[in-house]
N, C-alpha and C positions, 0 to 999 in steps of 0.2 A: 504493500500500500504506500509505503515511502518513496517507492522510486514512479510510482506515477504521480505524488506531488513534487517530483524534485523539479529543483526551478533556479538552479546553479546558471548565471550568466556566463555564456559560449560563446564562442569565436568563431570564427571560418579555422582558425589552426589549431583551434580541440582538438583532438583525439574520438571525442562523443563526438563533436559537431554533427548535427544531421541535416544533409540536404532534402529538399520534399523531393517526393516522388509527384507523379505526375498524376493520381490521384489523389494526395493529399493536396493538392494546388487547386485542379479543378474540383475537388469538389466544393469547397467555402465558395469559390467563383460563382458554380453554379446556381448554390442555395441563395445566397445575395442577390442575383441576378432574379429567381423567380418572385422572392420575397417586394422588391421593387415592380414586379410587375402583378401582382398580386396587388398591389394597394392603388396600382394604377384602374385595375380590373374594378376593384371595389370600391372609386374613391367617392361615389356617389352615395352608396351605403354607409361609410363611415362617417363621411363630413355631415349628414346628417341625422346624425346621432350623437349621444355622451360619449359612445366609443372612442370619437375621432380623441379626447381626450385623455380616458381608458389606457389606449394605447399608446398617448404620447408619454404620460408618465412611466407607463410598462417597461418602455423600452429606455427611458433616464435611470430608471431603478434598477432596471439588471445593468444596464452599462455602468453605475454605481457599484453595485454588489460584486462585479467581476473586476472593474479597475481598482476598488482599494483590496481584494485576493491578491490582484496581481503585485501591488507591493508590499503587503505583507509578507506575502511567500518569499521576493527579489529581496528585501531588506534582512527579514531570520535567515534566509541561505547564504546569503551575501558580505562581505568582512565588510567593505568600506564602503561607509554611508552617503556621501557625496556625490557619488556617483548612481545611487539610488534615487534622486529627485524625479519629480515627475515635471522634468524640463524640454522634453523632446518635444516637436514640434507636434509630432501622435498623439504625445501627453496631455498637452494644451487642449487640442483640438479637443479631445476625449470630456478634459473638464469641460470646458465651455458647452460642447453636445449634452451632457447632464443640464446645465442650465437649462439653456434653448427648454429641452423638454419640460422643465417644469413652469417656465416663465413665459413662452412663447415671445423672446426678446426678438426682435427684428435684428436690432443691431448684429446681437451675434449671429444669427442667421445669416447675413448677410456677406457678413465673413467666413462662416462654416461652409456654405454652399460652394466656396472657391476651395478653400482651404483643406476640410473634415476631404468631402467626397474627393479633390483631387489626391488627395495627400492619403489615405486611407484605401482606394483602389488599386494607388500606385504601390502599397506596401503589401496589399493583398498580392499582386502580380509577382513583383519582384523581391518583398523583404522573405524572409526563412526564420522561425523561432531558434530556430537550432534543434528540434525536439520535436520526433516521429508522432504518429497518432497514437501512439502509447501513452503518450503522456498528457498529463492536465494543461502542461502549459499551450500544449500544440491549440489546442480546444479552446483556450481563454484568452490568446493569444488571439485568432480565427474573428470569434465573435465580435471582439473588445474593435478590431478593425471596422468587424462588417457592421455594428449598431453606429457607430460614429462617425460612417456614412449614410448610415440610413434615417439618422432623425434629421439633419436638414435636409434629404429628399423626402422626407415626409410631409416635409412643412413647405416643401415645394407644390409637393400634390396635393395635399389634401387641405392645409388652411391656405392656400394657392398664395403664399410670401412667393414673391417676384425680385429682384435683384435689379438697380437702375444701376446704369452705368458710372454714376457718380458713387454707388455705395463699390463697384469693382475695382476704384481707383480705391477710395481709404483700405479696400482689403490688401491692396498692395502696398500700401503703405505700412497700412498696420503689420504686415508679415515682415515689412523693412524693419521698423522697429523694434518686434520682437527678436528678428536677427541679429542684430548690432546687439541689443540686453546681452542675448545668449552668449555672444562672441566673449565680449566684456568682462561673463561670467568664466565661460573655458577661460580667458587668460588668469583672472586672477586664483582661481582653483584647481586649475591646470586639468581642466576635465575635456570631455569631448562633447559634449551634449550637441543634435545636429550636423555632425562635423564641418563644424566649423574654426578646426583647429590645426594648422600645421603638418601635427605630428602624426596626424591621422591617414596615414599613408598604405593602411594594410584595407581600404576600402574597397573593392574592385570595382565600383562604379566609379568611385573619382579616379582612378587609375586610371580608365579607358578615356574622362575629360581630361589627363593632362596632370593632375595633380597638382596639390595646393599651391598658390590661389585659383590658377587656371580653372578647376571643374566649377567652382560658386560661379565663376561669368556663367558659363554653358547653365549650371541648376537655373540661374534667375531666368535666363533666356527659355528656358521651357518652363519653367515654374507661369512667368506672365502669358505666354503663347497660350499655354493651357488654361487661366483663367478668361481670356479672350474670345478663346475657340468655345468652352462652355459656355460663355456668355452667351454666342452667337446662339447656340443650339437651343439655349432658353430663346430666345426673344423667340426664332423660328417658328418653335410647337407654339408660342403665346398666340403670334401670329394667323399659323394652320386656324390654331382655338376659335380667335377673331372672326374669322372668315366663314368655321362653319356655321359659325351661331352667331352673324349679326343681331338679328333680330329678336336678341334676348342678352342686353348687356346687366352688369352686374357689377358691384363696385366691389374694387377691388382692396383686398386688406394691406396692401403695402403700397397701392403710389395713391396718390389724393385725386382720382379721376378714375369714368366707367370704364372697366375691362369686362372680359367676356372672363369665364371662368377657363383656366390654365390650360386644363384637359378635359373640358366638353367635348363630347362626338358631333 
């Protein structure tokens, strides 16, 4: 029973290190994927009902209950405490996703929407717990990703929060400032939180950009590309929405003017 809670922080040059197999990858992918399309199927059912709330807190409370697991577990197994902060940019995200869901804050929506889902698909795809389906962390790890992408897309579909263009520029900003904090932070504790640190050269993604400083150009340049490109794809659907259902506008909860509702048929 102890070695499916073990939650010893791993490397790529462990020894244990585990790489995911190619069902353990797709399947989180999968289940995320149908669970978003599922609440797109049902968003007419939900929104109008107490559910739609039901389930916003449902899903604050397990991503609660599973992110403080996860550093309880990281900190008892773990020697050195500093490096246990919940400062990674996941980390953040993760908090804030708990808010959202119990406050329905715009603000941070508005940031999560760019932020949580880019940053949280992209870790689903590419990060690795270090730790097969055996173990607890694989699983806590999995979800902790996929809730903290799916409560701003839930507030995307279902209380139809829309994102203007003006709130995608402070998202990048606010993501600039929080980088510079964290940077600040590695130097003066000599830690790596986001690598954003020098010495951090055992990365294989920042390898392939070049290595420090070089890969931070290349991250920011896809980092905003990708808030952009999602932008686009919101307005898009808002748009299709517009078009099939002129004739029944609706105002909308996040800009101060009628919109047609997000994803109407």
């Amino acid at each position: 029973m102890y070695d499916f809670f073990k939650y010893e922080k791993l490397t790529e040059n462990d020894v244990l290190f585990h790489k995911l197999t190619f069902l353990e990858w797709i399947i989180p992918l999968s289940i995320f994927y149908m669970v978003v399309m599922l609440i797109i199927i049902y968003r007419r059912n939900i929104s109008d009902s107490r559910l739609k709330t039901v389930i916003s807190f449902s899903l604050g409370g397990t991503l609660g209950l599973l992110f403080t697991v996860h550093y309880v577990l990281l900190i008892i197994q773990n020697d050195v405490m500093i490096e246990q902060l919940p400062l990674s940019l996941m980390a953040i995200n993760s908090i804030l996703a708990i808010i959202l869901s119990f406050t329905g804050s715009k603000k941070i929506f508005s940031f999560l929407i760019y932020s949580a889902v880019i940053g949280s698909i992209v870790t689903l795809i590419f990060n690795t717990p270090g730790y097969s389906y055996q173990y607890f962390k694989y699983y806590n790890s999995m979800i902790i990703y996929g809730i903290t992408a799916l409560i701003p897309l839930y507030y995307l579909i279902v209380y139809e929060y829309v994102p203007t263009f003006k709130d995608t520029i402070k998202a990048i900003i606010t993501l600039q400032i929080i980088g510079v904090v964290i940077f600040i932070f590695n130097y003066i504790f000599d830690t790596e939180y986001m690598s954003l640190v020098s010495g951090n050269q055992e990365n294989s993604i920042a390898t392939i950009f070049g290595g420090w400083p070089f890969y931070l150009i290349s991250y920011e340049l896809i980092a905003i590309s990708s808030i952009f490109i999602l932008l686009g794809v919101i307005k898009y659907l808002v748009l299709i929405s517009e078009n099939n259902r002129q004739s029944i506008p609706i105002q909308s909860h996040y800009m101060n003017k009628k919109k047609e509702s997000f994803f109407s048929k």
